[in-house]
DRENTORKOL-3810 file (N, C-alpha, C; in nm, 4 decimals):
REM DRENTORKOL-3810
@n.u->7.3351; n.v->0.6941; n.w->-0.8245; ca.u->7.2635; ca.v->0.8151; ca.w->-0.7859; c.u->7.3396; c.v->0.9371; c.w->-0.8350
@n.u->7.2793; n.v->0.9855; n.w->-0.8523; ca.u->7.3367; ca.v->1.1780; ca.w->-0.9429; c.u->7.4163; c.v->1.2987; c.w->-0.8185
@n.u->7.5150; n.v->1.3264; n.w->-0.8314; ca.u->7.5781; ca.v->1.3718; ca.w->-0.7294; c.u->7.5046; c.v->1.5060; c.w->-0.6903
@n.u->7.4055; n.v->1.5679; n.w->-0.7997; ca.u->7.3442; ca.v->1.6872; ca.w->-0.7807; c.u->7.1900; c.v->1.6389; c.w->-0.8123
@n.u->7.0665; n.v->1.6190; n.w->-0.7402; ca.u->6.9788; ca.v->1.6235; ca.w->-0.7352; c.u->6.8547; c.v->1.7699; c.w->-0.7244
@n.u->6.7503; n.v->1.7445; n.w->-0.8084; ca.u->6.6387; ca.v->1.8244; ca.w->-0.8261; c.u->6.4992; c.v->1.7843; c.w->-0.8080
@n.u->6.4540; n.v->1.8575; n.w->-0.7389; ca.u->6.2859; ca.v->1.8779; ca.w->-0.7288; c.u->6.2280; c.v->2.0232; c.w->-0.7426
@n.u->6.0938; n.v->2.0150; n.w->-0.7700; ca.u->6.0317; ca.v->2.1231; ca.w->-0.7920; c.u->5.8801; c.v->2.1741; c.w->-0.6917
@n.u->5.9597; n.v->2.1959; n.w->-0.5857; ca.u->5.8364; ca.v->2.2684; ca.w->-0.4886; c.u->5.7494; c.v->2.3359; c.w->-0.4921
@n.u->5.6169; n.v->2.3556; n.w->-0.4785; ca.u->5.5142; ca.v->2.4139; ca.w->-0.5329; c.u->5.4150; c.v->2.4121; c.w->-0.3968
@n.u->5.3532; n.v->2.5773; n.w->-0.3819; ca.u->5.2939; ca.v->2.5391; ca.w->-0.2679; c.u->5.1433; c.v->2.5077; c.w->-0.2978
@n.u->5.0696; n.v->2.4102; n.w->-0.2063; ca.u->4.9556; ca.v->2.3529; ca.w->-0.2812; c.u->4.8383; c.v->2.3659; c.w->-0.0934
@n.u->4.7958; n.v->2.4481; n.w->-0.0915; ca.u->4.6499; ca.v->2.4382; ca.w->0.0007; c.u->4.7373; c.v->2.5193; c.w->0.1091
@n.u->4.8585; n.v->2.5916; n.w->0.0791; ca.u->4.9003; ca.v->2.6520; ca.w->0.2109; c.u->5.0178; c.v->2.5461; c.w->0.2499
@n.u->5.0473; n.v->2.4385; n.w->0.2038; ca.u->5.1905; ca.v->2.3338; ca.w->0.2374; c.u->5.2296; c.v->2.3313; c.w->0.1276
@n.u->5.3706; n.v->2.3941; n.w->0.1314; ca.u->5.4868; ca.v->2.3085; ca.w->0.0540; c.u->5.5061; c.v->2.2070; c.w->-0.0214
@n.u->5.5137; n.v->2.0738; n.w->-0.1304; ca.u->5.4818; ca.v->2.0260; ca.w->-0.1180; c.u->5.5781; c.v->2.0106; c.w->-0.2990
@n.u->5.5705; n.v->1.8822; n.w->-0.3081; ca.u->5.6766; ca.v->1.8180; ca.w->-0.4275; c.u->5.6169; c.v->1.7178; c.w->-0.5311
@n.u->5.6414; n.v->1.6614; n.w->-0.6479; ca.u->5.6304; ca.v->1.6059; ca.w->-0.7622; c.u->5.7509; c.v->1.5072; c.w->-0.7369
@n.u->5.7868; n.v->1.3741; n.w->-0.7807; ca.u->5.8846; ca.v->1.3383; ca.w->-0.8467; c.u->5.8524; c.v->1.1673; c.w->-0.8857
@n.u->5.7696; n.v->1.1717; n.w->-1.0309; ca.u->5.7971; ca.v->1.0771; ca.w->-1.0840; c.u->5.8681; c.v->0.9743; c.w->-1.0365
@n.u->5.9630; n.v->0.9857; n.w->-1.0705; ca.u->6.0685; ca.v->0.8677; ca.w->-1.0827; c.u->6.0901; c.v->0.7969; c.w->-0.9082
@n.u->6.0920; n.v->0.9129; n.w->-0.8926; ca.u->6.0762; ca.v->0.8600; ca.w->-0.6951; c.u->5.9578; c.v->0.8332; c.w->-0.6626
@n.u->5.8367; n.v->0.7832; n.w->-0.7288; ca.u->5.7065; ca.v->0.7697; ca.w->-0.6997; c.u->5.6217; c.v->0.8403; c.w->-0.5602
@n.u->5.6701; n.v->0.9836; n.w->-0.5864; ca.u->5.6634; ca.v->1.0829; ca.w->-0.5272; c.u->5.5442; c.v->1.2211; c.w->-0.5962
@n.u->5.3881; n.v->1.1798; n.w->-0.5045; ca.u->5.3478; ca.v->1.2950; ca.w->-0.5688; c.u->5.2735; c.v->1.3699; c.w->-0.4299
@n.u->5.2666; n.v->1.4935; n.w->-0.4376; ca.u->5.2440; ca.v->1.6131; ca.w->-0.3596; c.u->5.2726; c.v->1.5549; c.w->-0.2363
@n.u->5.4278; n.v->1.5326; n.w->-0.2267; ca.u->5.5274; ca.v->1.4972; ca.w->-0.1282; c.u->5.5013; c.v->1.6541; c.w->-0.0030
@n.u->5.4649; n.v->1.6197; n.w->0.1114; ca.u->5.5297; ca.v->1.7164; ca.w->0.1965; c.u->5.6535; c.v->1.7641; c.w->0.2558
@n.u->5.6702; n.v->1.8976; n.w->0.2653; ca.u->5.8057; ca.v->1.9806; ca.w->0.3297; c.u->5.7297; c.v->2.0063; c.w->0.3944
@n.u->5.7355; n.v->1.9660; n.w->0.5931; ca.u->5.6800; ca.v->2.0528; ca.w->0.6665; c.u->5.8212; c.v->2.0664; c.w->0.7836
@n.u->5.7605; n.v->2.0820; n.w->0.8985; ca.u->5.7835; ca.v->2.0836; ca.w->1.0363; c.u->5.9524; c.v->2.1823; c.w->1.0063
@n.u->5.9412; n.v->2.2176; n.w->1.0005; ca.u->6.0401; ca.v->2.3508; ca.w->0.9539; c.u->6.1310; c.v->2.3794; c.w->0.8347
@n.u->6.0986; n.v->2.2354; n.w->0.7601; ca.u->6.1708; ca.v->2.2666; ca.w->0.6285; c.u->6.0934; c.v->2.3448; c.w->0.5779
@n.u->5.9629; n.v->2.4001; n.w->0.5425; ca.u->5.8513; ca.v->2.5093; ca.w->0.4701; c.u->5.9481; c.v->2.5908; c.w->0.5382
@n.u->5.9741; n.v->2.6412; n.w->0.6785; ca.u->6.0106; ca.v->2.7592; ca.w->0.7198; c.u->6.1379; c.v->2.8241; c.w->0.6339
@n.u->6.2147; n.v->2.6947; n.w->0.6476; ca.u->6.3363; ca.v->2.7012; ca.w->0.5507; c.u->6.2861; c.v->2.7771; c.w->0.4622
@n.u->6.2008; n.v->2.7231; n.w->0.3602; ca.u->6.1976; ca.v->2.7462; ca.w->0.1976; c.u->6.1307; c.v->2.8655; c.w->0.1621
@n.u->6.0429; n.v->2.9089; n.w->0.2821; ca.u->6.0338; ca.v->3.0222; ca.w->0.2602; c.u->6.0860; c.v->3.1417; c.w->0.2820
@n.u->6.2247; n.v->3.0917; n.w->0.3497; ca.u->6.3451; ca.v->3.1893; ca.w->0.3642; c.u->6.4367; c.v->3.2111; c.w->0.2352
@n.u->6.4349; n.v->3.0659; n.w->0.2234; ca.u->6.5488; ca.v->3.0380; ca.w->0.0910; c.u->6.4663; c.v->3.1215; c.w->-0.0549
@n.u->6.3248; n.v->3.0912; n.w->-0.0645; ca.u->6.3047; ca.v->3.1506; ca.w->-0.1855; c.u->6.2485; c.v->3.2968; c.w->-0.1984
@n.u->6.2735; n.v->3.3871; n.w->-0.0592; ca.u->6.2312; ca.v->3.5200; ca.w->-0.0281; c.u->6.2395; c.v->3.6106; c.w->-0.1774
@n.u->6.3411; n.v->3.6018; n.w->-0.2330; ca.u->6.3968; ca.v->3.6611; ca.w->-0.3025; c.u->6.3598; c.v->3.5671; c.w->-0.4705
@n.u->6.2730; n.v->3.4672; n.w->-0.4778; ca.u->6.2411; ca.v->3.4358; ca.w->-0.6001; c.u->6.0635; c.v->3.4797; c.w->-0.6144
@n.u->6.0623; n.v->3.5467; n.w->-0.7437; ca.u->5.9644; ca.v->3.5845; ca.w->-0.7496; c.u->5.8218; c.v->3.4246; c.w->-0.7782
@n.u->5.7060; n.v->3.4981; n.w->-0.7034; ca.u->5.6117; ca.v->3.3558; ca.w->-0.7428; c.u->5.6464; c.v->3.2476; c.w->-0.7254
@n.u->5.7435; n.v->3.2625; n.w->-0.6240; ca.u->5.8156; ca.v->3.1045; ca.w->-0.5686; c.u->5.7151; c.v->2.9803; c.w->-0.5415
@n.u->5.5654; n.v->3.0673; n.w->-0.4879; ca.u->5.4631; ca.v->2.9519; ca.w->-0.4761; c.u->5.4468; c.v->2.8677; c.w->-0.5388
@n.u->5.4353; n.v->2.9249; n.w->-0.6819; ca.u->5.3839; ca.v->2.8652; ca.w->-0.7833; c.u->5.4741; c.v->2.7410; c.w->-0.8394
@n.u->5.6236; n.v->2.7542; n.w->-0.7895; ca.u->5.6828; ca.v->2.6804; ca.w->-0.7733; c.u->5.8153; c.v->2.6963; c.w->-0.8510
@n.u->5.9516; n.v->2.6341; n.w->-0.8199; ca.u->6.0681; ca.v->2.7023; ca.w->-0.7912; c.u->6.1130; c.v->2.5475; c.w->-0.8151
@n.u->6.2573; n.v->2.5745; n.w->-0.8716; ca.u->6.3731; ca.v->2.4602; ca.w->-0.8909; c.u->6.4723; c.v->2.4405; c.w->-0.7578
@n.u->6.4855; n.v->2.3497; n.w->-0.6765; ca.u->6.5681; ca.v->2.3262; ca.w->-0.5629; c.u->6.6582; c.v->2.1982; c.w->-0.6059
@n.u->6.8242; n.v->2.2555; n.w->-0.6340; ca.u->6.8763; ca.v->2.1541; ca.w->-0.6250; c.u->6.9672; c.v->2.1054; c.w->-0.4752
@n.u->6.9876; n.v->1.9797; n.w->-0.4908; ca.u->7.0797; ca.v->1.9825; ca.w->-0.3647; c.u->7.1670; c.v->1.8740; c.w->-0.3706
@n.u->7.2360; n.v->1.8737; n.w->-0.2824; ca.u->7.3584; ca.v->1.7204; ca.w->-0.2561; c.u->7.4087; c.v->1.7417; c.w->-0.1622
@n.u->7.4658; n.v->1.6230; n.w->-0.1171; ca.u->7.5818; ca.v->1.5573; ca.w->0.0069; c.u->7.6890; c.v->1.6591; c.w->0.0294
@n.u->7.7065; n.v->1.7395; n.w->-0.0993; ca.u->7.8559; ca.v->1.8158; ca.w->-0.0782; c.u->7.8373; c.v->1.9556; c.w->-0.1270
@n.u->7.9258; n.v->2.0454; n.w->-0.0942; ca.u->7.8943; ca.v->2.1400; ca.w->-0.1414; c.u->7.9573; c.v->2.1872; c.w->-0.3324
@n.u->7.8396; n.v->2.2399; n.w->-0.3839; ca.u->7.8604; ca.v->2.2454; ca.w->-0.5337; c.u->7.8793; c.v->2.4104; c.w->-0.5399
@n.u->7.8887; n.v->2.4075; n.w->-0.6975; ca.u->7.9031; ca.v->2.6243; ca.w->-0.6921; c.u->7.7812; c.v->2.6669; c.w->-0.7081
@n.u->7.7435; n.v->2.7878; n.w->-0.6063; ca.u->7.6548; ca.v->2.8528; ca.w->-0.6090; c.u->7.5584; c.v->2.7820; c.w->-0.4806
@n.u->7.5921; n.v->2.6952; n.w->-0.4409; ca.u->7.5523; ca.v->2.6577; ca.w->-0.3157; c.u->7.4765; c.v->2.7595; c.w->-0.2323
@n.u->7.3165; n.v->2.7853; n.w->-0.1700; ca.u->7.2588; ca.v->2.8785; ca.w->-0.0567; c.u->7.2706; c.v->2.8400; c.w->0.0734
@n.u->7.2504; n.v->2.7540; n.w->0.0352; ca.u->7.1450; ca.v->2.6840; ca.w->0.1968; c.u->7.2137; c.v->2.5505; c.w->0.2420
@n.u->7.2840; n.v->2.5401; n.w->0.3601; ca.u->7.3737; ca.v->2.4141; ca.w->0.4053; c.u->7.3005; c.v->2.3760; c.w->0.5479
@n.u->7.2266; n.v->2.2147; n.w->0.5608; ca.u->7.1851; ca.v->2.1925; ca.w->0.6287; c.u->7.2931; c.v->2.0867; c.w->0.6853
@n.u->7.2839; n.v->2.0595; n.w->0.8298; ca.u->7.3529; ca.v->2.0011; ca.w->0.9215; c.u->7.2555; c.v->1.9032; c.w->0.9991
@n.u->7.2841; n.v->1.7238; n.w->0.9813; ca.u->7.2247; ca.v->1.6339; ca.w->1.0263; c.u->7.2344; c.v->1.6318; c.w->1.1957
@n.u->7.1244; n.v->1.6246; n.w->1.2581; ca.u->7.1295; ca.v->1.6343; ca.w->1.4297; c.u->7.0839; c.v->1.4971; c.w->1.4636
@n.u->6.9677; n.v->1.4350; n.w->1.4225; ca.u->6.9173; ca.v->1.3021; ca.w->1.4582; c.u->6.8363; c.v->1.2565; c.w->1.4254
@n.u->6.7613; n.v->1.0944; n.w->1.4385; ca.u->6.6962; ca.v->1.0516; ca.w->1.3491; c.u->6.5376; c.v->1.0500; c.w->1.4647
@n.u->6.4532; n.v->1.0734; n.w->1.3873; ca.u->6.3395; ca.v->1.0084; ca.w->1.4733; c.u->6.2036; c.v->1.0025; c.w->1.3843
@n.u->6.1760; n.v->0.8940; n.w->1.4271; ca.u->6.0342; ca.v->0.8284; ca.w->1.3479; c.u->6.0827; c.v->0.8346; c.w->1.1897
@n.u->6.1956; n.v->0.7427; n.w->1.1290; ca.u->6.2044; ca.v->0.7396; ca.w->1.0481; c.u->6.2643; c.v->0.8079; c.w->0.9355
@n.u->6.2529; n.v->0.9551; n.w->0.9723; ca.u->6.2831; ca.v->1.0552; ca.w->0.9385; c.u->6.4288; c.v->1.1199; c.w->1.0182
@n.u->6.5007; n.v->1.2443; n.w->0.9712; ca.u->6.5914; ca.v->1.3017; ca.w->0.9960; c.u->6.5350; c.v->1.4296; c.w->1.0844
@n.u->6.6099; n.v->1.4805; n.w->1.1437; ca.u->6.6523; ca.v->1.6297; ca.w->1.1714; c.u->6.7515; c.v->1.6726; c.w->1.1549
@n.u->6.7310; n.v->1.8172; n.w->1.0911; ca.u->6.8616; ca.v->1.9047; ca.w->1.0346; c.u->6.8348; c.v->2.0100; c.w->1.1113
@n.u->6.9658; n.v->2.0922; n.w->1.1040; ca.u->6.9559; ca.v->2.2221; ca.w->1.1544; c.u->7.0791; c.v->2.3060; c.w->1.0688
@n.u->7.0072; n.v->2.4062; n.w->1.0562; ca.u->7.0340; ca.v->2.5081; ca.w->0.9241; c.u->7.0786; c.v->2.6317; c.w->1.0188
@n.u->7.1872; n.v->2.6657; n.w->1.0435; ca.u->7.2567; ca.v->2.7787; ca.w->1.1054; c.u->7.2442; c.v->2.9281; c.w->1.0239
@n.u->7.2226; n.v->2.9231; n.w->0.9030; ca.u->7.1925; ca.v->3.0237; ca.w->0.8466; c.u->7.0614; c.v->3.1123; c.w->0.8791
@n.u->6.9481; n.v->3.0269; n.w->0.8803; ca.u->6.8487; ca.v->3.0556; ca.w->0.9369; c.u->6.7877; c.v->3.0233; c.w->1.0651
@n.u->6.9005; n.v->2.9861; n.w->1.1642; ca.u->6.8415; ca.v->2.9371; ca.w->1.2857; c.u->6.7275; c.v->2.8610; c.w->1.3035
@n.u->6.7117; n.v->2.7593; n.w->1.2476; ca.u->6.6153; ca.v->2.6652; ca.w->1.2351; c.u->6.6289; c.v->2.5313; c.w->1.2188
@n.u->6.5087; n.v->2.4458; n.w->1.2921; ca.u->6.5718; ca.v->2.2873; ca.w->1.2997; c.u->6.4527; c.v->2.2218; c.w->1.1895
@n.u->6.4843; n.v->2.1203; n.w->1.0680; ca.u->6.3164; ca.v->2.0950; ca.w->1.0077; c.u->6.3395; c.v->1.9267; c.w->0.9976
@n.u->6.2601; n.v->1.8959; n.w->1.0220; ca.u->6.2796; ca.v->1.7105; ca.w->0.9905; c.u->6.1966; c.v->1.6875; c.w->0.8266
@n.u->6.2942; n.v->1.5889; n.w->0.7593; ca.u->6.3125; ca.v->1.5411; ca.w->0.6675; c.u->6.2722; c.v->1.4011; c.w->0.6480
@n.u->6.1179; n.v->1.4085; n.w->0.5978; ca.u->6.0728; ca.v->1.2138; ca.w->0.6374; c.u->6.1745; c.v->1.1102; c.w->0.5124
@n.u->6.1204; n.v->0.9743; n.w->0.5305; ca.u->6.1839; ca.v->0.8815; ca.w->0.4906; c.u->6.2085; c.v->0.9042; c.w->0.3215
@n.u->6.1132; n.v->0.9795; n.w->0.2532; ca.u->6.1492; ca.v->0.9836; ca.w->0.1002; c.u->6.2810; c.v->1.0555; c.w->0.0954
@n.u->6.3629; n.v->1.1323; n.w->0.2285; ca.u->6.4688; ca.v->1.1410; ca.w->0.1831; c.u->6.5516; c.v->1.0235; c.w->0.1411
@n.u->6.5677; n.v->0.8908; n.w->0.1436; ca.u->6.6275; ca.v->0.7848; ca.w->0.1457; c.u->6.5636; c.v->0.7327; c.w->-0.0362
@n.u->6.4843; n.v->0.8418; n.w->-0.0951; ca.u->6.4384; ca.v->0.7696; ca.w->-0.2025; c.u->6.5971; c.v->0.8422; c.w->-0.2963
@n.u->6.6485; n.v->0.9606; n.w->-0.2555; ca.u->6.7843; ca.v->1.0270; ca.w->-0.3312; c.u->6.8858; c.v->1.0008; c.w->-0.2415
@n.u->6.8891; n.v->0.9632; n.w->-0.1312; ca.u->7.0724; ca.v->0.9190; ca.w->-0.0592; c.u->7.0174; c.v->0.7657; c.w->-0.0184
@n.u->7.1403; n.v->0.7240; n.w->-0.0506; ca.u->7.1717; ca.v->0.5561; ca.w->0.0618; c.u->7.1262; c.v->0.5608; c.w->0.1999
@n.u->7.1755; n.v->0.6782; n.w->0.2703; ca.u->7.1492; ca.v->0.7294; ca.w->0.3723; c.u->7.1502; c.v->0.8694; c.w->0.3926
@n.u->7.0794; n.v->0.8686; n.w->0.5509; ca.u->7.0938; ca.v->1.0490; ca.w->0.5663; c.u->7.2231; c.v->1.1254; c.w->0.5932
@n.u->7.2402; n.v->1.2221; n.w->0.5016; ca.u->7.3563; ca.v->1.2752; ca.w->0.4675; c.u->7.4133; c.v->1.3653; c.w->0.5923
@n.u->7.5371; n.v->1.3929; n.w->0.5970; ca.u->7.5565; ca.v->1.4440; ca.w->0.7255; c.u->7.5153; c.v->1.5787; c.w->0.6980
@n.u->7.5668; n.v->1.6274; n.w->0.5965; ca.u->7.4979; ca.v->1.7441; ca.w->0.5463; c.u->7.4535; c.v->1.7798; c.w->0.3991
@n.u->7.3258; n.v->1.8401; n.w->0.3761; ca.u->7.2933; ca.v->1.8662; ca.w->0.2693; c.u->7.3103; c.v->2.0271; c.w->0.2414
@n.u->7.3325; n.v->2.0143; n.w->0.0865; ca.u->7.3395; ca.v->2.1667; ca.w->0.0454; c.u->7.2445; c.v->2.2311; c.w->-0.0576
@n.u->7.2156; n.v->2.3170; n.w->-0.0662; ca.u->7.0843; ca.v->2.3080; ca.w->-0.1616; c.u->7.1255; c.v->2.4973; c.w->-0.2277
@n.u->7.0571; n.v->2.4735; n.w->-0.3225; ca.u->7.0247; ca.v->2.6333; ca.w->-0.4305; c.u->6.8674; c.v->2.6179; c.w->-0.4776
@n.u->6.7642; n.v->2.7549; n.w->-0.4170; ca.u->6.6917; ca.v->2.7536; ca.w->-0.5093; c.u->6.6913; c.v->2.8608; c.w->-0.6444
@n.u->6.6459; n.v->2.8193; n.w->-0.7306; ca.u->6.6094; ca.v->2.8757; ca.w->-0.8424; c.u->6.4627; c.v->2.8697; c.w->-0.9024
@n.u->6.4591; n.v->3.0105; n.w->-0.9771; ca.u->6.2945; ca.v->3.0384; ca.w->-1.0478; c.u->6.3197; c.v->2.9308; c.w->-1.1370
@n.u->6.1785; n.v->2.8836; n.w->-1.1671; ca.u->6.1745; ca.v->2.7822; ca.w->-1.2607; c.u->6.1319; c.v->2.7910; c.w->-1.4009
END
């Protein structure tokens, strides 16, 4: 697995929502407070709707934004909580399609695409 991972978020009917080939991943949802996240994180990218580069990993890399913190698992899925933005968002099982497991913490950068 790639120590720095990418997807490309795009908002589609009003949800958030992802592409990824290779992870047999198509118009993947970001909800239940990760959208809240992302629309914090990409305030500042223009036409972010239309869709935006998010990388992330297990550790922190340079240029790092956004550091989420693992709280617990339920229905399969994770919960994080992001101190930057005071917010908790659960993360379903396609996280497990880019980590072995759920990471204690993830770090992420977005960028215009």
């Amino acid at each position: 697995m790639n120590a720095i991972s990418v997807i490309f978020p795009y908002m589609l009917e009003g949800q958030w929502v992802f592409d990824d080939e290779a992870a047999g991943l198509r118009q993947e949802p970001l909800l239940l407070g990760i959208d809240l996240m992302l629309e914090k994180a990409t305030a500042g990218i223009p036409n972010a709707r239309q869709g935006f580069k998010l990388f992330f990993a297990p550790a922190p890399f340079p240029g790092y934004q956004v550091k989420l913190e693992w709280r617990r698992t339920e229905f399969g899925g994770n919960w994080y909580w992001c101190e930057q933005f005071g917010l908790e968002g659960w993360l379903c099982p396609a996280l497990l399609k880019y980590f072995d497991r759920a990471p204690k913490e993830i770090y992420a950068k977005p960028e215009p695409r």
